[in-house]
MMTF fields as JSON, N, C-alpha, C and O atoms, coordinates in Angstrom:
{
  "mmtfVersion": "1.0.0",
  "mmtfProducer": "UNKNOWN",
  "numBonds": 415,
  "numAtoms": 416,
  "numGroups": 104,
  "numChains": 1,
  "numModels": 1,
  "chainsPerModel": [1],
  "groupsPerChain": [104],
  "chainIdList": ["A"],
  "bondAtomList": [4, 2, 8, 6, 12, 10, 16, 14, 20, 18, 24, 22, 28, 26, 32, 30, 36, 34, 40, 38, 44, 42, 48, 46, 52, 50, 56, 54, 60, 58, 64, 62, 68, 66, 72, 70, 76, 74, 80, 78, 84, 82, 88, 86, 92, 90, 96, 94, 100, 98, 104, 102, 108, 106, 112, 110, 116, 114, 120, 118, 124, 122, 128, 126, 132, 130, 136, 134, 140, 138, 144, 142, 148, 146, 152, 150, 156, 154, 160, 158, 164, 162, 168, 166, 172, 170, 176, 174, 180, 178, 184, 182, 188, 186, 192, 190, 196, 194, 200, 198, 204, 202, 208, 206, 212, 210, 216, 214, 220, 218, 224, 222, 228, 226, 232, 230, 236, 234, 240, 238, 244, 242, 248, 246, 252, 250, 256, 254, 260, 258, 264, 262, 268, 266, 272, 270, 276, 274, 280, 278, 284, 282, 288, 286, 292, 290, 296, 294, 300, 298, 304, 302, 308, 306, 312, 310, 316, 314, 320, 318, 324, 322, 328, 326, 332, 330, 336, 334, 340, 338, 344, 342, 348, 346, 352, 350, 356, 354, 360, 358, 364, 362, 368, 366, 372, 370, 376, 374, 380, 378, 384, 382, 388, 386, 392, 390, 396, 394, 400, 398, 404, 402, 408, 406, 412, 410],
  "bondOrderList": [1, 1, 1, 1, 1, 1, 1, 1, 1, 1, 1, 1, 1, 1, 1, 1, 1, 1, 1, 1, 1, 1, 1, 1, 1, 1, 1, 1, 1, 1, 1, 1, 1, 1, 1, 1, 1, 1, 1, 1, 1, 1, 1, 1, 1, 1, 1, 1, 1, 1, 1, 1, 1, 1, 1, 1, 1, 1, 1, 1, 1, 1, 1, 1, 1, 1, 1, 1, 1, 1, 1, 1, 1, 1, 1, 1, 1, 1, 1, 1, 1, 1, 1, 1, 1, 1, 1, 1, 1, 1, 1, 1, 1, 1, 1, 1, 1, 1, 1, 1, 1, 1, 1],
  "groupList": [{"groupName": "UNK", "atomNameList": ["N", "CA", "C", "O"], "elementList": ["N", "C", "C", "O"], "formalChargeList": [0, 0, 0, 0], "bondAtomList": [1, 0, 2, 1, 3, 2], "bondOrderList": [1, 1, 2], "singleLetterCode": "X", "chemCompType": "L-PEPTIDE LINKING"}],
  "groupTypeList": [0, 0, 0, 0, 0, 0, 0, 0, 0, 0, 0, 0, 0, 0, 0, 0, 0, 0, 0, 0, 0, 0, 0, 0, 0, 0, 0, 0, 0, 0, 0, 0, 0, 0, 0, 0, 0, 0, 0, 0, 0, 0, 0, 0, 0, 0, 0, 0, 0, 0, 0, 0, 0, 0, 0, 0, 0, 0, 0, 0, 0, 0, 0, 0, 0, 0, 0, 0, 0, 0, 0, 0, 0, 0, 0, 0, 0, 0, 0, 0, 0, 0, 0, 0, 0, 0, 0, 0, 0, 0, 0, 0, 0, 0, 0, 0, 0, 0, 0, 0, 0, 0, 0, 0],
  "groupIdList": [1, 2, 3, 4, 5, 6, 7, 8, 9, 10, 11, 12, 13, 14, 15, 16, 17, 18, 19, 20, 21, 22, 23, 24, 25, 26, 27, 28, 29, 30, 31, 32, 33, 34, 35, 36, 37, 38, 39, 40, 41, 42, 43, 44, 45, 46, 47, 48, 49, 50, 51, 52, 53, 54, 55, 56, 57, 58, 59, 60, 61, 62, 63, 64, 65, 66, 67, 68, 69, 70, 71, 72, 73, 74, 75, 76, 77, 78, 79, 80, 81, 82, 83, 84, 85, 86, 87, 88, 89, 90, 91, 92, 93, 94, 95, 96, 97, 98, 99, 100, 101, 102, 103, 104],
  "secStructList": [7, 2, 2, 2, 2, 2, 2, 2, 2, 2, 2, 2, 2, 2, 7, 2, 2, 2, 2, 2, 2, 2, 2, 2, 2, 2, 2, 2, 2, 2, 2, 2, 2, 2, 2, 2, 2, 2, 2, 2, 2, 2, 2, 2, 6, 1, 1, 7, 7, 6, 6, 6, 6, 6, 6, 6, 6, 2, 2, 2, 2, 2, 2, 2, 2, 2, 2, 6, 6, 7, 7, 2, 2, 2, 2, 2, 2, 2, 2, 2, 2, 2, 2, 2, 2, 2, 2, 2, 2, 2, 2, 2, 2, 2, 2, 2, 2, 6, 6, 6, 7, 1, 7, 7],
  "xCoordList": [-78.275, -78.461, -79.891, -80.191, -80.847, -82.16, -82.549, -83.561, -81.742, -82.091, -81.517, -82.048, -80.16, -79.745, -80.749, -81.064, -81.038, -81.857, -82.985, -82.968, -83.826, -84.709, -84.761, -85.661, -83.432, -82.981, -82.932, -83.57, -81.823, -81.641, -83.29, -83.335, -84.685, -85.528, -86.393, -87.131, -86.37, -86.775, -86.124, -86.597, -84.626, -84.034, -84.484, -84.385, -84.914, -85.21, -86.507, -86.915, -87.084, -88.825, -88.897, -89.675, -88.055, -88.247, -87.274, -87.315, -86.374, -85.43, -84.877, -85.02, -84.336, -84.73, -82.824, -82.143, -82.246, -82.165, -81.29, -80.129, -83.063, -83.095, -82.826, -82.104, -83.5, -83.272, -81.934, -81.55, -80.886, -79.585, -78.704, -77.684, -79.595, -78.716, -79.12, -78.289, -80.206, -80.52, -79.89, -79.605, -79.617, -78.893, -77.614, -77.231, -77.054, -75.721, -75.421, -74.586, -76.298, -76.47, -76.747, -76.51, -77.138, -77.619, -76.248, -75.614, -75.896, -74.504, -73.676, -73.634, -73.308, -72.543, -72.309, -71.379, -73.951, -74.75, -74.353, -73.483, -74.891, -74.618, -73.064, -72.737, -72.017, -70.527, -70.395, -69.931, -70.841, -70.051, -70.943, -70.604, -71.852, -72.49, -71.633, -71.194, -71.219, -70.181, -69.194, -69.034, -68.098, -67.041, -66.876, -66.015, -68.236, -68.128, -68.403, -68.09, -68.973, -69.456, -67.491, -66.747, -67.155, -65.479, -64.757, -63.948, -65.042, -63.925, -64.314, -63.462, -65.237, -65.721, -65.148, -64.344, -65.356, -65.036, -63.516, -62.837, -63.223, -61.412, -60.691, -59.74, -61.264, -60.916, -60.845, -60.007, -62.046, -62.64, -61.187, -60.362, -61.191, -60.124, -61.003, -60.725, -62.462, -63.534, -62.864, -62.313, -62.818, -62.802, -61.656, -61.732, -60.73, -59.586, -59.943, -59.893, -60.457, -61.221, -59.76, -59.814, -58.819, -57.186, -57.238, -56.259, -58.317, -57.938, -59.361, -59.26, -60.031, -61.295, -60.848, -60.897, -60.163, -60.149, -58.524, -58.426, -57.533, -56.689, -56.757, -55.912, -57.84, -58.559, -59.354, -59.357, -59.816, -60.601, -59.867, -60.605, -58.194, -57.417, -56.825, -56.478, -56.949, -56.135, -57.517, -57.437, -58.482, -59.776, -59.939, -60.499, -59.495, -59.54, -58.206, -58.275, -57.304, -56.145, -55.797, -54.797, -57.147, -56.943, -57.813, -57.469, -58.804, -59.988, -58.87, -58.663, -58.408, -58.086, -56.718, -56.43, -56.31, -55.123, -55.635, -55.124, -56.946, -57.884, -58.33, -58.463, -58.567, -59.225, -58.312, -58.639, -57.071, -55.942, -54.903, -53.775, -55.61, -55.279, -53.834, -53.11, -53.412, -52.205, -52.042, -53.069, -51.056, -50.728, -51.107, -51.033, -51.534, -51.816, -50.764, -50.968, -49.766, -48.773, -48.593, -48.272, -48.66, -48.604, -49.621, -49.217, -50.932, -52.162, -52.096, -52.308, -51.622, -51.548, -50.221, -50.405, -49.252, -48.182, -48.532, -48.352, -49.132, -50.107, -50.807, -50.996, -51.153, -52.569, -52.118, -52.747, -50.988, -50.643, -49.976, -50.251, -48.626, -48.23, -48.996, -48.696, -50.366, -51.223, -51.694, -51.801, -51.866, -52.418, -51.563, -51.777, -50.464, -49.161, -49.142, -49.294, -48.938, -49.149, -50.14, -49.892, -51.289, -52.102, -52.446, -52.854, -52.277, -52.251, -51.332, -51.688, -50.321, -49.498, -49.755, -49.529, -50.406, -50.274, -51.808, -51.634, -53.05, -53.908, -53.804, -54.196, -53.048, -52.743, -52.448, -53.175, -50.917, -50.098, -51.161, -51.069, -52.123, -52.979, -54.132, -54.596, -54.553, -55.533, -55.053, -55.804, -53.111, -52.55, -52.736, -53.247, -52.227, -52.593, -53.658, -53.68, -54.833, -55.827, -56.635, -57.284, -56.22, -56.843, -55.659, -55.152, -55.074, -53.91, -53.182, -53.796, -52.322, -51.186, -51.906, -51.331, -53.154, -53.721, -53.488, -53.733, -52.959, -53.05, -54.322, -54.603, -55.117, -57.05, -57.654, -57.122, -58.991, -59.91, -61.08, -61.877],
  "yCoordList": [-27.318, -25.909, -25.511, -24.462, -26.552, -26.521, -26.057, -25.471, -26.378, -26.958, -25.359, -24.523, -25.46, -23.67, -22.508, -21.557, -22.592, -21.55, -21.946, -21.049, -22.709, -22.963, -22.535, -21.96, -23.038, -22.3, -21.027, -20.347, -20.676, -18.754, -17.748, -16.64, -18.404, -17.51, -17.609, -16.651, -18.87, -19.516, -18.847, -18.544, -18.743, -17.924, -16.117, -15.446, -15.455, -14.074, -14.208, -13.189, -15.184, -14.892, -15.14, -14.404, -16.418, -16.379, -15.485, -15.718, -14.56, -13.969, -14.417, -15.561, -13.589, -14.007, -14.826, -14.653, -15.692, -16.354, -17.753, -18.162, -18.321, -19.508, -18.803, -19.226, -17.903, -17.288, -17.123, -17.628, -16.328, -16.563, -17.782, -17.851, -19.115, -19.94, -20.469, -20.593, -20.791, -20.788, -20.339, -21.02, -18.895, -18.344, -18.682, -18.75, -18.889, -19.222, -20.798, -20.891, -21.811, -22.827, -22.633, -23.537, -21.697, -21.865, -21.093, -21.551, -20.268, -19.732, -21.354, -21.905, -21.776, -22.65, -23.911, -24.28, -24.35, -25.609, -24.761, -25.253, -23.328, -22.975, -22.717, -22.838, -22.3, -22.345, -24.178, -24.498, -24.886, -26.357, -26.769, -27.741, -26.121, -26.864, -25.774, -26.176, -24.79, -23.826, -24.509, -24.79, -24.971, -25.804, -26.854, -27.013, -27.734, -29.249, -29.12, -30.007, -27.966, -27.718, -27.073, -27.552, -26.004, -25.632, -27.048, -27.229, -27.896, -28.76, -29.907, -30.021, -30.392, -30.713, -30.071, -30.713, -29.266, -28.948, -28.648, -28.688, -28.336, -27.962, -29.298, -29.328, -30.359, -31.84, -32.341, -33.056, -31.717, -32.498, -31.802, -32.499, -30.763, -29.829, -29.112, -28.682, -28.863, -27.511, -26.479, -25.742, -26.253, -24.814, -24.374, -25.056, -23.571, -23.463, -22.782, -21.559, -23.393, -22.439, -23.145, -23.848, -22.729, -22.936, -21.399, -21.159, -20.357, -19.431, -19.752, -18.984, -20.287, -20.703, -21.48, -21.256, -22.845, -24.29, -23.94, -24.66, -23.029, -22.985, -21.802, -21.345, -21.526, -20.332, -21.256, -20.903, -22.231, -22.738, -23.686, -24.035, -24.199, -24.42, -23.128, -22.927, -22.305, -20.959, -20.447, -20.155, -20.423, -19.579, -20.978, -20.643, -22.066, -22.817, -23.026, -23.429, -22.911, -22.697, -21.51, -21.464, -19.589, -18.716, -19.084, -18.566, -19.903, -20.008, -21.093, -21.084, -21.827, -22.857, -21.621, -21.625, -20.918, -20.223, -19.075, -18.658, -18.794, -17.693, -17.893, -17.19, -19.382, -20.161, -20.404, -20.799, -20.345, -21.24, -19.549, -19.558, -18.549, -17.305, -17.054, -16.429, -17.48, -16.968, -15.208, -14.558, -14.814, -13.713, -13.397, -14.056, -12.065, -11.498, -12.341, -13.274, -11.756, -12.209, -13.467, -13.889, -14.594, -15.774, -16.298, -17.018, -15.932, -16.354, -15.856, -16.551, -14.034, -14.031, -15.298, -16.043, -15.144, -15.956, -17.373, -17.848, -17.95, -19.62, -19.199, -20.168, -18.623, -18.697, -18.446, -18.822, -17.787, -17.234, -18.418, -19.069, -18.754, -20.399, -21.107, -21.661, -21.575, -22.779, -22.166, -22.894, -21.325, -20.79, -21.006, -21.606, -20.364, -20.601, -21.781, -22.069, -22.446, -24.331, -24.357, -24.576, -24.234, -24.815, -24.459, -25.268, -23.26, -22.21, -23.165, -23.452, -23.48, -24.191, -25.567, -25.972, -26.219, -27.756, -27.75, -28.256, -27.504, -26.771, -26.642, -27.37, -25.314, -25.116, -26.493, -26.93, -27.131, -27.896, -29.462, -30.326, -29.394, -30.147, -29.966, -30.888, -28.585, -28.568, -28.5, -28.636, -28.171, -28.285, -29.923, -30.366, -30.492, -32.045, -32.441, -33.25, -31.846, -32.102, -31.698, -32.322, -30.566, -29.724, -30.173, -29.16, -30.862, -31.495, -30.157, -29.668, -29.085, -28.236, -26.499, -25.416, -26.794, -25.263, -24.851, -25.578, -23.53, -23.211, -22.441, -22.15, -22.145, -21.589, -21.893, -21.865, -22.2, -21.404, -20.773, -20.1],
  "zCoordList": [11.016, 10.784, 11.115, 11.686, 10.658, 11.124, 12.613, 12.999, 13.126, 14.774, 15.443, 16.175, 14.76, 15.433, 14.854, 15.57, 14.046, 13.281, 14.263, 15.106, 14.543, 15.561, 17.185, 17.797, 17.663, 18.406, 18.676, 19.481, 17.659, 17.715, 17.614, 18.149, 16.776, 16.754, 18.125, 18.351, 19.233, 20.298, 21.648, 22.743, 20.975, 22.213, 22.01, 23.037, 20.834, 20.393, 21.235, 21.793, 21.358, 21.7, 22.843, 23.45, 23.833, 25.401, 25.881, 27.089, 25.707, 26.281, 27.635, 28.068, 28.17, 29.799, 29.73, 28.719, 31.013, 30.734, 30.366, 30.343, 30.018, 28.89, 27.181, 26.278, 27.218, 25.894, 25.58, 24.525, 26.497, 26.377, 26.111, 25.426, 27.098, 26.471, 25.288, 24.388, 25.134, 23.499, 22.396, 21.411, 22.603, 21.854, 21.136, 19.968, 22.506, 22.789, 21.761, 20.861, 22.197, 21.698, 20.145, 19.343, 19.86, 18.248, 17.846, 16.895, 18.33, 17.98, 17.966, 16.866, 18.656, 18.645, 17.387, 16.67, 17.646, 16.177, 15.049, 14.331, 14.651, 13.471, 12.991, 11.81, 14.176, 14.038, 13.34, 12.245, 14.165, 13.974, 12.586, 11.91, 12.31, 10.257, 9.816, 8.739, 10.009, 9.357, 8.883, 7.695, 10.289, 10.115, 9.097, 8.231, 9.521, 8.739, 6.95, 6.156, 6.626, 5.258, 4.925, 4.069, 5.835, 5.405, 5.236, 4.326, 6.026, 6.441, 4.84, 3.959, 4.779, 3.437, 2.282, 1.607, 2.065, 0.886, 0.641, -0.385, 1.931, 1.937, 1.474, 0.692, 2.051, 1.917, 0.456, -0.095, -0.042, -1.433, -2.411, -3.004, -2.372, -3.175, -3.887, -5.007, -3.141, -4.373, -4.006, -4.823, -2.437, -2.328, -1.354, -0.332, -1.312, -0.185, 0.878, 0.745, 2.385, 3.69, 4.724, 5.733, 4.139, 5.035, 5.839, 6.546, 5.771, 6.694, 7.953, 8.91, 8.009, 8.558, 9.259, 10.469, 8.704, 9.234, 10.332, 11.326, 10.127, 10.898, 11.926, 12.695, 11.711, 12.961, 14.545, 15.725, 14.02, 14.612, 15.809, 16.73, 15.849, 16.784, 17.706, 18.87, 16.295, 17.592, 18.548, 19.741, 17.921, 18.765, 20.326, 21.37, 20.186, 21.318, 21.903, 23.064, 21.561, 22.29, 22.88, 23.596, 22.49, 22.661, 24.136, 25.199, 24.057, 25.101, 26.153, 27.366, 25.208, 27.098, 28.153, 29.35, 27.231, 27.376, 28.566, 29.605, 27.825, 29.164, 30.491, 31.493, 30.101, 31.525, 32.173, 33.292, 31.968, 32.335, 32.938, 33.431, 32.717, 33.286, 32.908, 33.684, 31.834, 31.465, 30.583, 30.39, 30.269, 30.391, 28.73, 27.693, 29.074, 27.262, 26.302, 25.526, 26.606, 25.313, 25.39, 24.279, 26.46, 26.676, 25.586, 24.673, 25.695, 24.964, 23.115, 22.122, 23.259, 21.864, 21.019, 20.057, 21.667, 21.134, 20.585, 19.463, 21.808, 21.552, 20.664, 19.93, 20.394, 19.381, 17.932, 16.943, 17.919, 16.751, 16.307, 15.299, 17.564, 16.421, 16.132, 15.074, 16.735, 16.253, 14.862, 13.875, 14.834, 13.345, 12.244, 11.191, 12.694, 11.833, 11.234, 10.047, 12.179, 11.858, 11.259, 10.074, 11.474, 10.96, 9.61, 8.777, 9.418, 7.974, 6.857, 5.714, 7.389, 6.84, 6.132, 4.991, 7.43, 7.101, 6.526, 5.417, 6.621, 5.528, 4.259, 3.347, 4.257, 2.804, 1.846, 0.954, 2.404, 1.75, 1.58, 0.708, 2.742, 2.092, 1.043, 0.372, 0.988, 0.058, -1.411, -2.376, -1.508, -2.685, -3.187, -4.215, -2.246, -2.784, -3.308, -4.236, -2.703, -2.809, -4.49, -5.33, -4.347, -5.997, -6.452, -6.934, -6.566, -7.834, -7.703, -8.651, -7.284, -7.019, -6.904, -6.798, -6.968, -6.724, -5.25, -4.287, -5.186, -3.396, -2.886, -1.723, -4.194, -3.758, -5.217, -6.326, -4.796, -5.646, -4.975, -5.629]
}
């Protein structure tokens, strides 16, 4: 988190760009300590991030789906079942997890 936060004020001050990709890069580092702190705690059974952690297959199945030049509804459709799924199989794990809670 250190390093993106370093980044992101490095890319504000060279602009230009390198500043862009900087940016870009600290966007990215600070998404993935985002994830791993959701994905942690979803695991442990503290906290339920089953709408975070099953976003994060559809937002890359929405991206390979773009590159891959397929059709609006082609891409919304993919994206929506991976969520589905994943919303699902998430949840039913973080119930296991907190002994039968579906959030806190």
């Amino acid at each position: 988190m250190l390093i993106a936060l370093g980044l992101g004020i490095g890319g504000l001050v060279v602009w230009g760009a390198t500043g862009q990709l900087m940016l870009a890069s600290a966007a990215a580092l600070g998404s993935l300590a985002g994830v791993e702190v959701s994905l942690r705690e979803h695991l442990a059974g503290h906290r339920s991030h089953t709408l975070v952690l099953a976003g994060l297959p559809a937002v890359i199945v929405l991206g390979a789906a773009f590159f891959a030049d397929a059709g609006q509804v082609v891409m919304l459709v993919a994206a929506a079942a991976v969520f589905a799924a994943g919303f699902v199989a998430w949840r039913r794990l973080f119930q296991r997890r907190s002994g039968g809670r579906g959030w806190r």
